[in-house]
N, C-alpha and C positions, 0 to 999 in steps of 0.2 A: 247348812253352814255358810257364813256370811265372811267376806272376805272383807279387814280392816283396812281404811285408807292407810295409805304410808308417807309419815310426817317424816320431812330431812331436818335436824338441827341448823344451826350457823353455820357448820362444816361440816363436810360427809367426805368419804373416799371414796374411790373407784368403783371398789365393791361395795359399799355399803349401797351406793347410785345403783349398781347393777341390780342389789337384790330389791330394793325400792322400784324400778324400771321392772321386776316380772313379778312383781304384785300391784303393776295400773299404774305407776306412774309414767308421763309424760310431760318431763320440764321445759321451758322455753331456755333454752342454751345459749349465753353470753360469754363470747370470749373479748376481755377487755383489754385493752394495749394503754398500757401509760409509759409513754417515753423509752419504748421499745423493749416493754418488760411483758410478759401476759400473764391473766389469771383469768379464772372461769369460775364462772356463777351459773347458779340453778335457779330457775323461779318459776313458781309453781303456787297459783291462788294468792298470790300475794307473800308469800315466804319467799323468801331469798339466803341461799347455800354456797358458800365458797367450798370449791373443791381444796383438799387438803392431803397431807398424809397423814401417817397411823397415829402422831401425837397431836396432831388437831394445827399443825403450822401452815398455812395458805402456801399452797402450790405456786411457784412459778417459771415461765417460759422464758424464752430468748429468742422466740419464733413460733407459728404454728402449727409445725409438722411434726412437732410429738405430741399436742394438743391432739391433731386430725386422728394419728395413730390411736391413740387410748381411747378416746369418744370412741372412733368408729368399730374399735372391738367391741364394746359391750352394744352395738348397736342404735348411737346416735348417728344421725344420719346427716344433721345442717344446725345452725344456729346466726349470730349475729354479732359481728364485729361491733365493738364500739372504742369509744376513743375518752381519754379522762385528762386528755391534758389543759394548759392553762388556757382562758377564755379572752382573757383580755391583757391590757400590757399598762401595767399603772408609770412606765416611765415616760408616756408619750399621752398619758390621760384617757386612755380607752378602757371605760369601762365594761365589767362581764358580767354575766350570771353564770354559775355552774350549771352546767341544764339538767332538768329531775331524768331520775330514771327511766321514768316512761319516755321523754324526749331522746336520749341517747337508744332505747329499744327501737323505737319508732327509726331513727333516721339512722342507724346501723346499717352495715354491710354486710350481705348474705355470706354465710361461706359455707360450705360443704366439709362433712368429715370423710365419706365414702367416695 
């Protein structure tokens, strides 16, 4: 008997993460902060998953520590802060780039859920 990979849609919930996590998955865990809001992403081979609730509407925080709590129940252990706020300031002529995802993964801030 062969065991299927487990694909996450655009959004998963808690559970669905949990039962995806004890059939082989291990996502790269992004918790993102825009302007002191948080949301968390899943990515996994190139997929990327907003956490959600039961009607498919993207989760969000006011801080980290009910983020920490729920991860770390089902057994995530760390992931990477990132940041999505504005890059540049068009009133003063500085121009920005939004940086790609892999830029915000890469230069993120370790954080621990355990």
């Amino acid at each position: 008997m062969t065991i299927q990979t487990y694909q996450l849609g655009d959004h998963t919930t808690l559970k669905q993460l949990s039962q995806a996590m004890a059939q082989g998955l291990s996502p790269l865990v992004e918790v993102q902060s825009m302007d002191g809001i948080y949301t968390v992403r899943f990515h996994d081979g190139g997929s990327n998953t907003q956490l959600s609730d039961d009607q498919g509407r993207t989760l969000t925080f006011y801080g980290t520590g009910k983020i920490r709590e729920l991860l770390g129940s089902i057994g995530l252990t760390h992931g990477v802060l990132t940041w999505s706020d504005q890059c540049g300031d068009e009133m003063i002529g500085v121009d920005g780039h939004a940086p790609t995802q892999e830029e915000m993964l890469a230069n993120g801030t370790r954080i621990a859920f355990t």
